[in-house]
N, C-alpha and C positions, 0 to 999 in steps of 0.2 A: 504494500500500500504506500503511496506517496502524498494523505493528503496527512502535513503535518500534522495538524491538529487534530485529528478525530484517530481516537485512542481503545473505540469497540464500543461494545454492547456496555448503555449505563446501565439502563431500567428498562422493563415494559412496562406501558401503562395499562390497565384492563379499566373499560369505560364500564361505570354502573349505572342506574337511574334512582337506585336507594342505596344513599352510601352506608351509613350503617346499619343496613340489612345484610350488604354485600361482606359487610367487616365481619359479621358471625359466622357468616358462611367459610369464611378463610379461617375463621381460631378455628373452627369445626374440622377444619381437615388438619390441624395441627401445626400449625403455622404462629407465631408470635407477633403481634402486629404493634406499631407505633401506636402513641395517643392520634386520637385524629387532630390534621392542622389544615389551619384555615389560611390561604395563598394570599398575598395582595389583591385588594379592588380591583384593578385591571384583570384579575382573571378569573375572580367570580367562579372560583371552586376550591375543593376542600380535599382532603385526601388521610389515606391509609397507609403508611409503608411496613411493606415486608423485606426487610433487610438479610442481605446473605453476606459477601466476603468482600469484593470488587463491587458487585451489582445488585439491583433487588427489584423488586415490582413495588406499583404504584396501585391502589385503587384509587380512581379520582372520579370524583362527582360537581357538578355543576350547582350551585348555591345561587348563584346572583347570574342569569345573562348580560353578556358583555361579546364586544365585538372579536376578543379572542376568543371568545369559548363555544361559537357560532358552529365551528364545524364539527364539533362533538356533539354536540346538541345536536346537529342533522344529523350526524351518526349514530346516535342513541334514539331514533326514532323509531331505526330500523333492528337494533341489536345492541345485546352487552359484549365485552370479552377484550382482545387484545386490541386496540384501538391502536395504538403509536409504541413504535420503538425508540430511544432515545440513545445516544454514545456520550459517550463521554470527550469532551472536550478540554484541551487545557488553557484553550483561549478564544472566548467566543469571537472577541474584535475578529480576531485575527483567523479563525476558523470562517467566520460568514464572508471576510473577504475572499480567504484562497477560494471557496467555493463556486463565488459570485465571479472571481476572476477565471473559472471555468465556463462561464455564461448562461449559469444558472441563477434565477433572482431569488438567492436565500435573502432571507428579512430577518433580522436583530442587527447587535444584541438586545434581548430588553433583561430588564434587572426586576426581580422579585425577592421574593422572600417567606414567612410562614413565622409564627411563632415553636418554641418547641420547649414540652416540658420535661423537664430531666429526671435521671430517674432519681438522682441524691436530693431531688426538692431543686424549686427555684425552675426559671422558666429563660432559656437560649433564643436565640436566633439562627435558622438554616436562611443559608444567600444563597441566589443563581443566578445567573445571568444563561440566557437562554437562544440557541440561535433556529431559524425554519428553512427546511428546504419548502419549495411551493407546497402547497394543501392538493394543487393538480399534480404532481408527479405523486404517484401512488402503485410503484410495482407492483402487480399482484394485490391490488389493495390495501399494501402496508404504508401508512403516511408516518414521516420519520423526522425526527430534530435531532437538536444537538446541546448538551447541558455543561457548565461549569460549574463545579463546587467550590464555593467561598468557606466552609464551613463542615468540612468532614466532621466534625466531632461532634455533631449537633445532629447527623445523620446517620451515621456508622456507630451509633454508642452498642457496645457487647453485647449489652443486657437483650437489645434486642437483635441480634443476630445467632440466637440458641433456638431452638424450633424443636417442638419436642418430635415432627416426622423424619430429623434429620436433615431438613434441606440445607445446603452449603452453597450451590452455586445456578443459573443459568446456563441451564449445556450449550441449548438452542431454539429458537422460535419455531415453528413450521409452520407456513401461510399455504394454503391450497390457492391453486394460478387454473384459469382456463388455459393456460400455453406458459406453464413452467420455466422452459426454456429463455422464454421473450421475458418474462419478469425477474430472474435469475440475472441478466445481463443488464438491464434496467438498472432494476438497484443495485449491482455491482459498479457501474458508471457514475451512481449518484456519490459514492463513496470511493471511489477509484480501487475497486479490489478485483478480484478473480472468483470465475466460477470454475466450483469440480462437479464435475457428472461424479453422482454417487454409484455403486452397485445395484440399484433399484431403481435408477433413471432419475430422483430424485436431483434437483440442482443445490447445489451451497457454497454460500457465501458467506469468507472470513469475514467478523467486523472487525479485528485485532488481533494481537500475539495471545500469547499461550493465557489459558483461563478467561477468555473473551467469549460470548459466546457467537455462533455459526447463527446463519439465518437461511433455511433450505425450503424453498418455492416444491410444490410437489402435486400431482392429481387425487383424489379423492380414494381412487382404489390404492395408491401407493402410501396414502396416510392409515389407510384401514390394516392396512398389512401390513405398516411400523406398529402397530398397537390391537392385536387381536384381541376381542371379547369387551372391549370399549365401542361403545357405540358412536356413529359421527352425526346422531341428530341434533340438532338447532345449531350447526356449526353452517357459513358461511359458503354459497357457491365459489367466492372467491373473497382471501384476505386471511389476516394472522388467524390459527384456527389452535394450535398446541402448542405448550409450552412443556420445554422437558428440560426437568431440574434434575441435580446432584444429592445425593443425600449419604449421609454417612452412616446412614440406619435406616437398611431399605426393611429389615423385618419390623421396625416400629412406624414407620410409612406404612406398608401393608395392613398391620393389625387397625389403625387409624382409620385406613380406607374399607375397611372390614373386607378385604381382600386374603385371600385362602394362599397356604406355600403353593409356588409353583405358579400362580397367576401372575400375568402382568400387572405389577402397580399403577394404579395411577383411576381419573373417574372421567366420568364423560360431562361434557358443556352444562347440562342439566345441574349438576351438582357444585359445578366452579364458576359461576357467574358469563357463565356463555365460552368457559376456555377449555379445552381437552388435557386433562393434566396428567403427566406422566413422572415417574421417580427411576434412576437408574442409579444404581450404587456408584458410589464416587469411587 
């Protein structure tokens, strides 16, 4: 990869319409989540984080309509689940230029923030400055940005990055594509990386070095058959559809998921707020 600043997989966001409905759902499958925080005016939503090592997922919910939160709100009209992948950047200035200087009209940085309450008492601040590729480039109907963290320690606290199902890391996202191929080279251009044809015709794409996760474009029968005995209803003709985590305790994931030895871990969209969720031993 050559674009400086874009450093891989930060977070997923998974889009709700009840955010703390959707928060129960995620302690339920064993997951340890942040207090909920409430973002700046300007963006008129509110969130959940599930923290892992490098990366973690977002649930975010709309609180206030506002001119940025427009396109998730017409995304949630039609569906919950992985809405937006984010990377991580080390410098959004300077990350939305290299981009735009590719002739793409990324838009930031803008600067936000969120209060955050700690776990030893007393109440922090998480910063971001935040950059967008277009809302119209959408590979495979994955819509993608890019984040700067001012504030690790206000986001990344231990306490919560212990999960009692084990999860550690983000392995990889998996979007189903009408033409795999064509959205595989898309978003690889958007981020200047390489596609591998997997052994299942599956396309993937690095977003970083080692512990970043992959982001693999695939058809409907080729997801069904990463994840036998998992169902693929209420998941998406096309767009992010599964996310597959790491865990250092796939027998305590399983038992969780009230999953039997020998079965695939993991529960279908139904049970994970519109996402396909799968556990693979770290």
């Amino acid at each position: 990869m050559t674009l400086r600043h874009i450093l891989g997989v930060d977070h997923v966001v998974v889009a709700v319409r009840d955010l703390d409905a959707a928060a129960e759902v995620w302690r339920k499958l064993g997951f340890t989540l942040s207090p909920r925080g409430t973002h700046s005016p300007q963006m008129g939503s509110a969130n959940y984080t599930i923290m892992f090592g490098e990366d973690y997922m977002e649930l975010l919910g709309v609180i206030a309509p506002t001119p940025h939160n427009q396109p998730m709100r017409e995304w949630l009209e039609k569906r919950e689940g992985l809405e937006r992948i984010a990377f991580t950047t080390d410098n959004a200035a300077a990350g939305v230029a290299e981009v735009q200087a590719r002739g793409v009209a990324a838009t930031g940085p803008v600067a936000f923030g969120r209060p955050v309450n700690l776990p030893g008492g007393g109440q922090g601040e998480a910063r971001f400055e935040v950059f967008h590729w277009p809302s119209t480039l959408r590979p495979g109907g994955v819509r993608i940005f890019a984040c700067q963290h001012f504030t690790r320690d206000t986001v990344w606290i231990p306490e919560l990055q212990r999960h009692e199902n084990g999860a550690s890391r983000v392995i990889r996202v998996e979007a189903l594509a009408r033409d795999p191929a064509q959205a595989a080279e898309e978003f690889a251009g958007l981020i200047d990386s390489q596609v591998v044809t997997e052994a299942d015709g599956a396309r993937s794409v690095a977003t970083g070095g080692k512990g970043r996760a992959d982001v693999v474009f695939l058809d409907r029968q080729t997801l069904a058959a990463r994840h036998p005995g998992i169902s693929l209803e209420g998941l998406p003709e096309e767009g992010a559809a599964a996310l597959v985590l790491a865990t250092t305790d796939l027998a305590a994931a399983a038992a969780i998921l009230d999953r039997s030895s020998g079965e695939i871990v993991g529960v279908p969209a139904n049970r994970a707020t519109g996402v396909l969720l799968r556990f693979l031993a770290a």
